[in-house]
C-alpha positions in Angstrom: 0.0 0.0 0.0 1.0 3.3 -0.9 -0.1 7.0 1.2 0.5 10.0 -0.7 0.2 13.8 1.0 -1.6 16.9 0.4 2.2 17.8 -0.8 1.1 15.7 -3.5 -1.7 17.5 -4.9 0.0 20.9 -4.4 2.8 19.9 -6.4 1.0 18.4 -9.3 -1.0 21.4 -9.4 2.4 23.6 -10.1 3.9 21.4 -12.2 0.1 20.4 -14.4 1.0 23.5 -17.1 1.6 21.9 -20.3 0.3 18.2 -19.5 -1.9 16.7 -22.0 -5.0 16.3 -21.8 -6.1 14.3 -18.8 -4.0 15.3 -15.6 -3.2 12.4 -13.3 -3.8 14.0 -10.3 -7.2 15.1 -10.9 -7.7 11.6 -12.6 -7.1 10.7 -8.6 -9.4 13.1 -7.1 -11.9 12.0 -9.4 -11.3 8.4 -8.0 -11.2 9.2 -4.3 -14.5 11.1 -4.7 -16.2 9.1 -6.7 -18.3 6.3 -4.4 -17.4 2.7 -4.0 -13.4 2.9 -5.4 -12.3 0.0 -3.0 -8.9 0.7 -4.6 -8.0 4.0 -3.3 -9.2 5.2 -0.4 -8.5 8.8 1.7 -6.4 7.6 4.8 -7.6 11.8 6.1 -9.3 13.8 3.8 -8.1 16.3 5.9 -4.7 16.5 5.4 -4.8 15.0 2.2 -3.3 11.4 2.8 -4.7 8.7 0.8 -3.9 5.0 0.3 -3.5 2.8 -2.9 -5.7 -0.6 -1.9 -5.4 -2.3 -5.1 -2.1 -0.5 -7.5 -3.4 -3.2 -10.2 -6.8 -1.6 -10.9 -5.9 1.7 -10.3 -3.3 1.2 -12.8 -5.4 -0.1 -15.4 -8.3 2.3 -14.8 -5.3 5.0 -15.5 -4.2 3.2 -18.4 -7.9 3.3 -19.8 -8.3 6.8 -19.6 -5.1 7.3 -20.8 -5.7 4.7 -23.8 -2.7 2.7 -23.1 -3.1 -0.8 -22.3 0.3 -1.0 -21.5 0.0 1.0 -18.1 1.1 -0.7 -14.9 1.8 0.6 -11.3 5.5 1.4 -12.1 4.7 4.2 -14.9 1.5 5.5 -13.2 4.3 6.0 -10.0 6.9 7.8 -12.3 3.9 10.3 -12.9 3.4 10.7 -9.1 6.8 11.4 -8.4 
């Protein structure tokens, strides 16, 4: 399991100029707001910690947006860090 910070967010935020289309970060938002995502879940809203449950599907949901089958946890991470 993975927990990510509000640190997170801010920083994708700076760094989102020029990104294509479809911003990974709010791709995650989307996910921990939407109901029943057993995969990621907010550890506290409040600060902004959340927690990967299943890296498989949340991979492959990314991948679907993104329309590459090829996505896996290791390339959805490289766009986290």
């Amino acid at each position: 399991m993975f927990i990510y910070t509000k640190r997170f967010f801010i920083d994708m935020i700076i760094f989102s100029s020029g990104a294509k289309n479809i911003l990974l970060w709010k791709f995650l938002l989307a996910e921990l707001s939407a109901p029943n995502t057993p995969w990621i879940k907010w550890v506290n809203k409040t600060e902004g910690t959340f927690r990967f449950m299943d890296t498989v599907e949340v991979s492959k949901r990314w991948g679907q947006k993104k329309q590459k089958a090829d996505m896996n946890f290791e390339k959805l991470s490289r766009g986290i860090r």
